[in-house]
C-alpha positions as CSV (number, residue, x, y, z in Angstrom):
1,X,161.7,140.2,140.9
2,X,162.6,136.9,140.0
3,X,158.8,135.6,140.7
4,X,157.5,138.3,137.9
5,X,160.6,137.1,135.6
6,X,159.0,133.5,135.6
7,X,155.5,134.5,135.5
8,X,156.7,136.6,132.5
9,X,158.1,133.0,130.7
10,X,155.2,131.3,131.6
11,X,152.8,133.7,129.6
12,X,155.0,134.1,127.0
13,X,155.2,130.2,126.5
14,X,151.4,130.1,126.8
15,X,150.8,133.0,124.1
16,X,153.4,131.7,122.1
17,X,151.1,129.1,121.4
18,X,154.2,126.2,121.3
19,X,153.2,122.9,120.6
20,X,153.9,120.3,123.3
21,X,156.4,117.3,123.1
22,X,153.8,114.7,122.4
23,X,152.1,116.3,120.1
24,X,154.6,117.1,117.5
25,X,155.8,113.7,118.5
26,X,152.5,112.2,117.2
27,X,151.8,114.5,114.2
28,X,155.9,113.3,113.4
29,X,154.1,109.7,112.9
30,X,151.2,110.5,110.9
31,X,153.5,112.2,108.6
32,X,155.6,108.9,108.4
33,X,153.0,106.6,108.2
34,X,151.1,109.3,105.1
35,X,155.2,109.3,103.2
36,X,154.9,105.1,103.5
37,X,151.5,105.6,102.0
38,X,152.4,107.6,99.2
39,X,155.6,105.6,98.3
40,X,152.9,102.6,98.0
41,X,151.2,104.3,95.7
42,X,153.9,105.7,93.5
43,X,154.3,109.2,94.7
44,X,157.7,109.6,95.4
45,X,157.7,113.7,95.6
46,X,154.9,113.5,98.5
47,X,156.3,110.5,100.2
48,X,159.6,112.6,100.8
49,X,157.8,115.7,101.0
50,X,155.9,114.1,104.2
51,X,158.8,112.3,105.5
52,X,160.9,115.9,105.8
53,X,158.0,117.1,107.5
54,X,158.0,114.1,110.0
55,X,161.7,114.9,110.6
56,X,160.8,118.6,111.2
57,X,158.6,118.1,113.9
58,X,161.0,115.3,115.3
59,X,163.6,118.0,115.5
60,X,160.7,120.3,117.1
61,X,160.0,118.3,119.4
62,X,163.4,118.9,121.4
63,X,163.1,122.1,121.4
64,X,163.3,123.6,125.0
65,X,160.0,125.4,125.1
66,X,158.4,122.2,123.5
67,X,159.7,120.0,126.2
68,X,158.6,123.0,129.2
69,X,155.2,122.6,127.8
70,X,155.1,119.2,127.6
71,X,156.2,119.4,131.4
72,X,154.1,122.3,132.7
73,X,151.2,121.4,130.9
74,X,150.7,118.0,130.4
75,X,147.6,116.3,130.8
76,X,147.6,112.5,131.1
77,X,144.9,111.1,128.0
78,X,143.1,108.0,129.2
């Protein structure tokens, strides 16, 4: 029983579609480095707008099924 409980999880996690650790980690910094941007060019209603969205992926990020992907999953980019 406990075997068909965790293959359960691990197709839920995979239909779920949950992004992985690294990822929202990474899409966190292009949204930090597009808020910097727009406060350079005088667009300080974007420049938040991205930076809250930066914060909500951080926050995503630690999320338990984002950190299980991140370990079940990951593939190592080189």
């Amino acid at each position: 029983m406990p075997k068909q409980n965790i293959i359960i999880f691990l197709l839920t996690l995979i239909l779920s579609g949950c992004a992985s650790n690294s990822a929202l980690n990474k899409k966190a910094d292009n949204d930090e480095k597009a808020g910097d941007y727009y406060e350079s060019i005088g667009q300080p209603e974007a420049a938040e707008r991205s930076r809250k969205m930066a914060q909500d992926n951080r926050d995503d990020s630690l999320s338990v099924e984002a950190i299980l992907v991140d370990l079940l999953f990951r593939k190592d980019d080189k």
